[in-house]
Structures are given as structure tokens and as C-alpha cells.
KOLKE-298331 format. One record per residue (C-alpha): residue in three letters; x, y, z. Coordinates in steps of 0.1 Angstrom, whole numbers, plus 5000, padded with zeros to 4 digits. Layout:
ALAXYZ;...
// end
This chain:
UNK733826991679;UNK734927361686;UNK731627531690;UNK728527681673;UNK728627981642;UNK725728191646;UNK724928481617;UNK724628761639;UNK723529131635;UNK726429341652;UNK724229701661;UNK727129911664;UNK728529861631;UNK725729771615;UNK727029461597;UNK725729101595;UNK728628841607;UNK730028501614;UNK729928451651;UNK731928181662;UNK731628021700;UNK734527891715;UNK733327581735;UNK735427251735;UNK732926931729;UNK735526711753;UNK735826711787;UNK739726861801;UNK740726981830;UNK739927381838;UNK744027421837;UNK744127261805;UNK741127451792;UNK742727771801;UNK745927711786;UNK744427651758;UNK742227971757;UNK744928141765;UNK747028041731;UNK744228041714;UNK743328411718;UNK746928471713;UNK746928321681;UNK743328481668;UNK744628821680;UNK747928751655;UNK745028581630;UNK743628941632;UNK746329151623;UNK746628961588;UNK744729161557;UNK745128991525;UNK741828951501;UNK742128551503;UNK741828551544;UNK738628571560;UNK738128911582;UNK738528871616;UNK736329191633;UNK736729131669;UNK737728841697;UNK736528861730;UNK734728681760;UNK730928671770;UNK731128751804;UNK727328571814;UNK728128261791;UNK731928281802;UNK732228201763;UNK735028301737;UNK734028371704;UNK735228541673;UNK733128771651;UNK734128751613;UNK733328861582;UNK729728711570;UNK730728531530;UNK728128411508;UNK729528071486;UNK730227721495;UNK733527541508;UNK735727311487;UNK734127041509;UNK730727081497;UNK731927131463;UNK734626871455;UNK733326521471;UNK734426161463;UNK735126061426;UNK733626421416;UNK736426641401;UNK737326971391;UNK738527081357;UNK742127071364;UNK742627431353;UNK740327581377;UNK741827311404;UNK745427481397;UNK743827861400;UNK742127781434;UNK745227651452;UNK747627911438;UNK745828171449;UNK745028021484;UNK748827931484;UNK749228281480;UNK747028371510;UNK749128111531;UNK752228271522;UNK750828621533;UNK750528501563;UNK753928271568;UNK755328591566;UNK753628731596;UNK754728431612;UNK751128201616;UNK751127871602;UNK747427761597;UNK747827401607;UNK744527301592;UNK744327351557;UNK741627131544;UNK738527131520;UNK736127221547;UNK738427541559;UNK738527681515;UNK735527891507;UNK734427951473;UNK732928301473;UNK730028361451;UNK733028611429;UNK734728231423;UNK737628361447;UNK738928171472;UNK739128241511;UNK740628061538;UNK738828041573;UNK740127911604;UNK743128081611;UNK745428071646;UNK743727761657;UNK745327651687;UNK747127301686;UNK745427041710;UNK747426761725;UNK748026431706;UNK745726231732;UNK742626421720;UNK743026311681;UNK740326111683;UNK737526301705;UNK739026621690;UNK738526511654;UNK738426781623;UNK739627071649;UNK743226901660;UNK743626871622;UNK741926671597;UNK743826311597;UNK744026291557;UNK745326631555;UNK747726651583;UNK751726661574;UNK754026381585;UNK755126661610;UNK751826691630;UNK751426291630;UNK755426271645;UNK754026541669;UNK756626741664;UNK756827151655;UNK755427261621;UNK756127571600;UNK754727701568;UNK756227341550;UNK753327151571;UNK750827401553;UNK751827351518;UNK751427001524;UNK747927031535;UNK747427231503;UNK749026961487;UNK746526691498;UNK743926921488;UNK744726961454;UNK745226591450;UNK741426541460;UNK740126831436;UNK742026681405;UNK741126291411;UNK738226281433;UNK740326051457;UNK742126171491;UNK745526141487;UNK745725941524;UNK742725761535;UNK741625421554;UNK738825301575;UNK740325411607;UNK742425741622;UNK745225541630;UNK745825361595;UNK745225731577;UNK748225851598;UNK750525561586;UNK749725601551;UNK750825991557;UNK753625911574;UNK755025571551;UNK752725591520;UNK752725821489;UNK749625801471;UNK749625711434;UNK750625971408;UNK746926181399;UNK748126141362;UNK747825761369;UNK743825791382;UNK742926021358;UNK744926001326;UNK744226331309;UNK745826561330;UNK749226721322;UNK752226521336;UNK753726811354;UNK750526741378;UNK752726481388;UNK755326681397;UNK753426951413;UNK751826671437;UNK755026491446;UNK757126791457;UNK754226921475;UNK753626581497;UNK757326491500;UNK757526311538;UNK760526511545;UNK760026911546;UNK763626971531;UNK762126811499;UNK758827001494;UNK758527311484;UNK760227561506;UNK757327821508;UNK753527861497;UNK754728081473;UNK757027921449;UNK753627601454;UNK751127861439;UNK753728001411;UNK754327661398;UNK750927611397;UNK750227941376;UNK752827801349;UNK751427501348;UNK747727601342;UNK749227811318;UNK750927551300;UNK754727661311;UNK757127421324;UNK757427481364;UNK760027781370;UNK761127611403;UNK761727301391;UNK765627311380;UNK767627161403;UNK765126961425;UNK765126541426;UNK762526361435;UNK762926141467;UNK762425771463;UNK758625671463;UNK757825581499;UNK755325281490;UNK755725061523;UNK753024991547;UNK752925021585;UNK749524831582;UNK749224461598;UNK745224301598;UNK744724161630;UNK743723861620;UNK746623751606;UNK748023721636;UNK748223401659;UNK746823461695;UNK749423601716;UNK749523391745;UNK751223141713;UNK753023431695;UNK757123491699;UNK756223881704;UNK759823941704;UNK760223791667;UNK758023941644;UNK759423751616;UNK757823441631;UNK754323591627;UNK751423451607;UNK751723741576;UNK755123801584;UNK755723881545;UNK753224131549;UNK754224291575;UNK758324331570;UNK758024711575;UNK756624691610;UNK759224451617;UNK761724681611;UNK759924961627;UNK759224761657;UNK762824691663;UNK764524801695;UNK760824861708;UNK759724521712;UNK757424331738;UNK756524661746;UNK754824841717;UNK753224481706;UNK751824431738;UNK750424861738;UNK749324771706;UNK747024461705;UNK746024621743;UNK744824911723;UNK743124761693;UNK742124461706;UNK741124101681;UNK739724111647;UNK736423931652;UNK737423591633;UNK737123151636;UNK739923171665;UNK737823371690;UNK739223211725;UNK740223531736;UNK737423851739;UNK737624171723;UNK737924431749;UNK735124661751;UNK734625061736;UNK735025181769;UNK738124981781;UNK740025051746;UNK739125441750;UNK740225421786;UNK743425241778;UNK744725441749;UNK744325741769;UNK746225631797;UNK749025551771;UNK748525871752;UNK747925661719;UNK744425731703;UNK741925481706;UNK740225261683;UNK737325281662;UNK734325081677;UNK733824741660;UNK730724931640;UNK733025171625;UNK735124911604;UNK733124631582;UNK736424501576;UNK737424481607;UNK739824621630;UNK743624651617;UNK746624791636;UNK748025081620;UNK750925301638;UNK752525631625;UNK756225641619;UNK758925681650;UNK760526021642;UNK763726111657;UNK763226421677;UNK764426741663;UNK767726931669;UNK766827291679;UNK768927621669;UNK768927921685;UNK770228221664;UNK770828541681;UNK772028831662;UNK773329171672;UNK773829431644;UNK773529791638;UNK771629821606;UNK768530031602;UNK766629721587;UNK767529431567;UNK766729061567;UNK768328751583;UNK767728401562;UNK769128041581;UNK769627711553;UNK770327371567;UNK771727221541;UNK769127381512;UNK766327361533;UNK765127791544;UNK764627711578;UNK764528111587;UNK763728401569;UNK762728711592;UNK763029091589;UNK765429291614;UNK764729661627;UNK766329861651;UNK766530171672;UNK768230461675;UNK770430421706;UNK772930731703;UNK773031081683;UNK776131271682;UNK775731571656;UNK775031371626;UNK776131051635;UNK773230811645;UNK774430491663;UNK771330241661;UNK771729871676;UNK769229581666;UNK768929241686;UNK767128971667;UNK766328581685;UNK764828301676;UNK764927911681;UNK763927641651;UNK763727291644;UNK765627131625;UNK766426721616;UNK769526601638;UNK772626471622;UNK775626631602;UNK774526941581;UNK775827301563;UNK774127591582;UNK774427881554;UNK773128231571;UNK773128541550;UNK771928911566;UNK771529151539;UNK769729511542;UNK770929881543;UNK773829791521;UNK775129551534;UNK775229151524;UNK777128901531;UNK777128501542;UNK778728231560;UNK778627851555;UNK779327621590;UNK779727241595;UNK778327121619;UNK776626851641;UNK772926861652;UNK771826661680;UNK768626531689;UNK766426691712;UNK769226931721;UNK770227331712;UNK772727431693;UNK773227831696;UNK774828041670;UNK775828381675;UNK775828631649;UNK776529011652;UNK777129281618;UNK779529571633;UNK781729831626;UNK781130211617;UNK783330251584;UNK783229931571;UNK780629651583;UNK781429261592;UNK779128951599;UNK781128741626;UNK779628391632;UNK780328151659;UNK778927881681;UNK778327961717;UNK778227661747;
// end
């Protein structure tokens, strides 16, 4: 959906590589196509900078200038992607399953750090070089709006690999990647996806409302810290998964090595999410004789108690989007016609909901599937003035590491020996509304220390906290909340 790869000769250098053209496959507008050129050459120039033997090489981004065409020259690998290698009901020994995702968790983390969440980590993106090492492809791809899930398939982000972040539509961070990586080792150890349906809309439910069953469960030989490894990696919330790549790919490594997990003290499993957003159509009555505005009085009601409470508040409205959207389930009661391909694309996209399969795509028939309403997220904006050569500022809500960046600064006065330096650091995050600790700690050049706030997040607003580390003789973090 993104383009063509070419293996090209580059003369200068003398190298074969991986060319890949940058040309969407859906029409846009020329200001949306831009916009998104522009971010995604932002991103691949930040992809670029990253240098860690588990990320492909990225040699040089640039435009054609006759075929106005962007495109990205990589290093050419020789091997085969987890895709081709682990399909449906095959498996890998477990072992080896547990090696390839720690060391691409590893690769992840490297570049967390530098501040690029991949977005879509998927079977299809993990190549197995010839060596048996793993490399990830595909970094800094742009994201593409929520209305082009459908046309834009694998390239938004593959459905059954996506975080309950990216379906909410809200902002990810490296937590969305280790569930990806999550999903991925689920499929290499049973031979199942860990989220999948006949349609796009149903696999985003089951990501959203549905934990899949335990891999020890499918396939009963494997070691029953598997378990654990799976469910903390594909927790729904990100404050229960694991807070980094990093502490994923160790557990992994003691694991495989038959240790228990080192990061497994203290954490509790969240209750197993196990309801279902999923209604078949034909269970319902036709609406011009449905109560829309009960749902307890439809035909499958029993079935279909979670969407019921879901739907609440939301009404005549969503129902009414909904069966607009998907249209009848071809069955005995056929008084009313299905609307056609066409009209079901052409409404969803007015309503920024993604359309429908065709009737062809489902031998089961068409079922109404949506993702879960997620509140919007608060959003803090730290700010911090301090005067130390270099250090590092970390930001918890509640346990969850919702910051951890490296500070510099500059020289900004020299009196005989004395060198006055003064650093700024800024940044705004996500984080879930409601009442919550924020712990910050700024340690480096000597100094460390931390403070623990109360306080109240609201959704979709910004909270901004103010830290500064003064003082010549004697240093001091001061903390407060600014209007």
C-alpha cells in the first residue's frame, strides 16, 4: 500500500540496496499528502540516526525530482521475515521464539531511547538474516489518519498487532511497541494470532475488550512462565505491561534459560478481560420494529450485554451509525436491502468509521464489531530549569515511567574558575485522567533527589509542572504546579 522496493545498484558507493518508493496507493488531498511527506521524512531522517546491529541501515532519503517520488535506500539483507517463516498452526521451538523477540526487544529499546516508537511491529516488518539474527525494517513510518484503516491496510498498522492505544486513536509510546512484540510472540509460540476475526472492525474489538487464551493452554508443553510473559506484555492498559522493551527481552532471556523472570516481583496480573463487543447482525430484529434506545430488548440481548453497557449514554445515535455502516446479515427476514459496497465505503467515510468488508469477504456473514470508547488522555507538560552539566529527568504516574530523558546544558557564564551553565528541558505526555501520584526524580552530576505530588488529571486538558535544580553551594529540586 506504501510503494514499490527495487534492489538497486547505487554507482557511487558501489553497494547493492533496498530502494523503497514512497507512493501512497489511496487517493488524499495534495495538502494531506504533503503533510504527510513532510512527517514522514522527519521521522526516516530520525529512523536514520539510529545504529544498533538489530535495525536495518538506513543509507540515504531523498526525492526524485522527474518522478517527484520519495524513497529511502537501505541496506540490501539476504533471509526471510517472520511472516514467511511462522504461518498459521506452524510454530517455533519455543526457545528460539524467546531468543528472537529478546533480541528485537532489544533493538526496540535502542531506539525508544532515541525517542522513535516503531508503531508497526509485526511478522512481516522481523527479518531473519541468513546469520539467524534478527532485524527490524520499517522504521519512522508516519501515522495515517483513522479514516484510511481500511484502504491503508498493513502500512497504518497491522489490525492484529496494533495496541489498544492505536485502536482508541490516541498517542502511543514505546508501551504500544512491546505490545506489538507481544502479539508477535504469541503467534510464533502457538501458531494462532493472539487477536483475529473475519473482519477489521471485529479484530480491533477483540484488541481492545478480549485477551486471548493463555499459549500454555493451546500448546501444553511450553513452560508456564510463557504465560506470564504473554499476559504482561498484552495487558489493555499500558501501566500494566511492561514498562520498556528492555525489561520484555530480559524476562525472556531468563526464561529461555530456565530462570524465573527477574521483573516479575511485585507485579499483579489485571483481571482477564474476556467480554465481547461482538453482536451478529442477524440476531437483531429489523429496526424499523427495534426499541434502539433499549438494547436489553434486543433479539440476543444475552449476548450482547457488553455492547449494552458500552452503548450507554450514546444511544439512537451510534445504533443507527452502526447498522448505516454495516448494513443486514443476508438471512430469512430480508424486507429491507443491504446497502451496496460503494454506499457503505462512502458512508463510513463521511463518519470517519471504517467501512465494511464486502459481502464476499465474510462466509459468515457480516457482524458489527466496534472498538472500545476510551476516555481522552490528560496531558502533562514538564518544564525544567537546572544548572547541571548533565543528568537525567524520570516522570511516574502512579508506577507507570511515563518520562525518562537525558538533560545537557551550556555554559552560560565563566568567571576565573567558576563556570555557571543553565539547562532547559520541555516536554508534554499522555497520561490516563483521574486522581494519581506524579513521582519525578532528576539525578546526574551529583546530584539526586525526588518528589511525590497528588494530584488531579483531567481529560483532554494540561496540567504543567514546573521543576528547576538551583543553587551554587548546595543544590535543590523545587516542584510546583503552574496555571
Amino acid at each position: 500500500m506504501m510503494g514499490v522496493v527495487y534492489k538497486a545498484f547505487d554507482p557511487e558507493l558501489d553497494r547493492i540496496v533496498a530502494l523503497k518508493t514512497v507512493q501512497l496507493a489511496w487517493a488524499i488531498s495534495d495538502e494531506d499528502r504533503q503533510s504527510f511527506e513532510r512527517r514522514f521524512m522527519a521521522e526516516a531522517k530520525t529512523a536514520a540516526g539510529l545504529a544498533h546491529p538489530g535495525i536495518v541501515v538506513v543509507h540515504d532519503i531523498g526525492r526524485d525530482a522527474e518522478s517527484n517520488t520519495v524513497f529511502i535506500a537501505m541496506e540490501h539483507l539476504q533471509g526471510r521475515t517472520l511472516a514467511e517463516t511462522a504461518s498459521k498452526d506452524v510454530t517455533l521451538d519455543w526457545r528460539e521464539a524467546l531468543r528472537i523477540v529478546s533480541r528485537v526487544a532489544d533493538a526496540l529499546h535502542h531506539a525508544h531511547l532515541a525517542g522513535v516508537v516503531h508503531r508497526d511491529v509485526k511478522p512481516a516488518n522481523i527479518l531473519i538474516q541468513t546469520s539467524g539474527d534478527p532485524k527490524i525494517m520499517d522504521f519512522g513510518i508516519a501515522k495515517i489518519p483513522a479514516s484510511q484503516i481500511t484502504s491503508a491496510g498493513e502500512f497504518f498498522g497491522t489490525p492484529s498487532y496494533m495496541s489498544p492505544e492505536q485502536t482508541a486513536g490516541v498517542s502511543v509510546d514505546a508501551r504500544s511497541d512491546v505490545f506489538s512484540l507481544g502479539s508477535v510472540l504469541y503467534l510464533l509460540l502457538t501458531g494462532r494470532r493472539a487477536f483475529d476475526a473475519s473482519n477489521v472492525p471485529a479484530i480491533l474489538a477483540r484488541v481492545s475488550s478480549q485477551d486471548p487464551p493463555p499459549p500454555a493452554a493451546i500448546v501444553p508443553d511450553l513452560p508456564t512462565d510463557v504465560d506470564y510473559l504473554i499476559a504482561r506484555a498484552l495487558a489493555k492498559s499500558p501501566r500494566d505491561r511492561y514498562q520498556s522493551a528492555l525489561l520484555f527481552g530480559e524476562d525472556c532471556d531468563d526464561v529461555r534459560e530456565g530462570r524465573a523472570p527477574r521483573h516479575r516481583a511485585g507485579w499483579q496480573a489485571p483481571p482477564r478481560a474476556d467480554s465481547t463487543l461482538e453482536v451478529e447482525l442477524s440476531s437483531l430484529v429489523e429496526p424499523e420494529t427495534a426499541d434502539l434506545r433499549r438494547p436489553d430488548t434486543w433479539p440476543g440481548a444475552r449476548r450482547g450485554r457488553a455492547l449494552g453497557r458500552y452503548l450507554a449514554g450514546a444511544g439512537v445515535l451510534l445504533c443507527t451509525v452502526a447498522l448505516v455502516i454495516f448494513g443486514h446479515h443476508e438471512s430469512n427476514t430480508a424486507s429491507t436491502p443491504s446497502p451496496s459496497p460503494g454506499a457503505t465505503a462512502a458512508a463510513a467515510h463521511e463518519r470517519d468509521i471504517p467501512p465494511s468488508p464486502s459481502p464476499e469477504a465474510s462466509a459468515e456473514g457480516w457482524s458489527l464489531s466496534l472498538p472500545m470508547f476510551a476516555p481522552r488522555p490528560a496531558h502533562l507538560d514538564v518544564t525544567l530549569e537546572h544548572s547541571l552539566r548533565w543528568g537525567r529527568i524520570r516522570v511516574w504516574v502512579d508506577d507507570s515511567l511515563l518520562l525518562d530523558k537525558p538533560l545537557t546544558s551550556r555554559i552560560t557564564k565563566k568567571v576565573l574558575m567558576y563556570k555557571e551553565r543553565r539547562g532547559r528541558f520541555h516536554e508534554a505526555v499522555d497520561a490516563p485522567p483521574g486522581d494519581h501520584q506524579v513521582r519525578v526524580r532528576v539525578d546526574g552530576d551529583g546530584f539526586d533527589e525526588e518528589r511525590r505530588l497528588r494530584t488531579h488529571l483531567k481529560s483532554d486538558a494540561t496540567s504543567h509542572l514546573s521543576l528547576d535544580v538551583g543553587g551554587l553551594l548546595s543544590k535543590d529540586l523545587e516542584v510546583a504546579w503552574k496555571p
